[in-house]
C-alpha positions in Angstrom: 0.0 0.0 0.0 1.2 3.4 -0.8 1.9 6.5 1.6 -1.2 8.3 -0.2 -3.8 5.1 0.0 -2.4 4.8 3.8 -3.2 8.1 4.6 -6.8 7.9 3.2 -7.7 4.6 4.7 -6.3 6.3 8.2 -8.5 9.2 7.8 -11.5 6.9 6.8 -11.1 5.2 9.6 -10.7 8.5 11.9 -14.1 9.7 10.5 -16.1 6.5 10.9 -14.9 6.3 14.8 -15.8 9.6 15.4 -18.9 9.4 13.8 -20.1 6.4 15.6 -19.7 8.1 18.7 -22.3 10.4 17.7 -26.0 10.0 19.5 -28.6 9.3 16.3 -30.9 12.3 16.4 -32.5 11.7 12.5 -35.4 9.5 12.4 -35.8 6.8 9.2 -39.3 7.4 7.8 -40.8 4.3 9.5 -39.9 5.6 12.9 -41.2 9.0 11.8 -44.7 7.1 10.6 -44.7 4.6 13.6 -44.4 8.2 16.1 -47.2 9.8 14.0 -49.3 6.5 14.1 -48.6 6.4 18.0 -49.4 10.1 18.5 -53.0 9.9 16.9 -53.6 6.6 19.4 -52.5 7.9 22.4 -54.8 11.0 21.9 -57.6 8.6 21.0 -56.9 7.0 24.1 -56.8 10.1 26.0 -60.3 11.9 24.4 -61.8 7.9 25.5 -60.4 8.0 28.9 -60.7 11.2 30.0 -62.7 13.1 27.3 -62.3 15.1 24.5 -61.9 18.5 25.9 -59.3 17.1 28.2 -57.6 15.6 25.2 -58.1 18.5 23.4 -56.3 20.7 26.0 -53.4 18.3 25.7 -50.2 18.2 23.1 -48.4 15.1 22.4 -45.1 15.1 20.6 -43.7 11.3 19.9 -39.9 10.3 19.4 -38.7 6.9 19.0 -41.8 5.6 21.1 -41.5 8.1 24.1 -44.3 10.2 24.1 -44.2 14.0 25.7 -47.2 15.2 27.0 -47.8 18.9 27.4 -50.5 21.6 28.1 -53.3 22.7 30.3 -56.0 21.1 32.8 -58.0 21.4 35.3 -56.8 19.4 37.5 -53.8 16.8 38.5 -56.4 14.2 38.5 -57.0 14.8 34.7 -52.9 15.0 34.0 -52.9 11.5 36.1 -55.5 9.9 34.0 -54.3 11.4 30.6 -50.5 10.0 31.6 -52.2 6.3 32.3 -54.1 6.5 29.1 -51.0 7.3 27.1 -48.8 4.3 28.7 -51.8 2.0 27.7 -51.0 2.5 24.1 -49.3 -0.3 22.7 -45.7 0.5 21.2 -45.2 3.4 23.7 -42.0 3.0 25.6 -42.3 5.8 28.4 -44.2 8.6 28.7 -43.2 12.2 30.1 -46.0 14.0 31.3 -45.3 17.8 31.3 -48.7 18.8 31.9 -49.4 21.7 34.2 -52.7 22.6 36.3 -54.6 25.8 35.1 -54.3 28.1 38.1 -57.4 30.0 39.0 -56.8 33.6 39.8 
């Protein structure tokens, strides 16, 4: 092997090692349909378990099977209930429930 192909296959090798060190932030298109497909059930599941204008009040964002809840309610009881419905879902691995209670002033 040549000095020049040496050199190349060195800093191929450099790039790959620091690339794989990397975390994976892009999603393929079938986890980016399989998020969307979750997101739609889990606020199904909310609207059937703890109604539609509790559901409604309620934003879910999906990544790779965790799902993010966010939003306004009227009460922890309702955040409670909506977090139970979205781990029921089938294909959700965790769910973070960043709901907040609307404060009455």
């Amino acid at each position: 092997m040549n000095r020049r192909n040496a050199l190349g296959t060195l800093a191929a090798l450099a790039l790959a090692a620091c690339a794989s060190k990397e975390p994976e932030t892009r999603r393929t298109t079938g986890e980016f349909t399989n998020d969307s497909t979750l997101t739609a059930k889990v606020k199904s599941q909310i609207a059937t378990d703890v109604g539609a204008r509790t559901a409604a009040a309620i934003n879910i964002e999906t990544y790779r099977g965790v799902v993010q809840l966010t939003g306004f309610v009227d009460s922890r009881e309702q955040a409670a209930r909506a977090e139970e419905a979205a781990k029921k879902v089938d294909g959700v691995r965790s769910v973070k429930n960043d709901v907040r209670i609307k404060t009455t002033s």
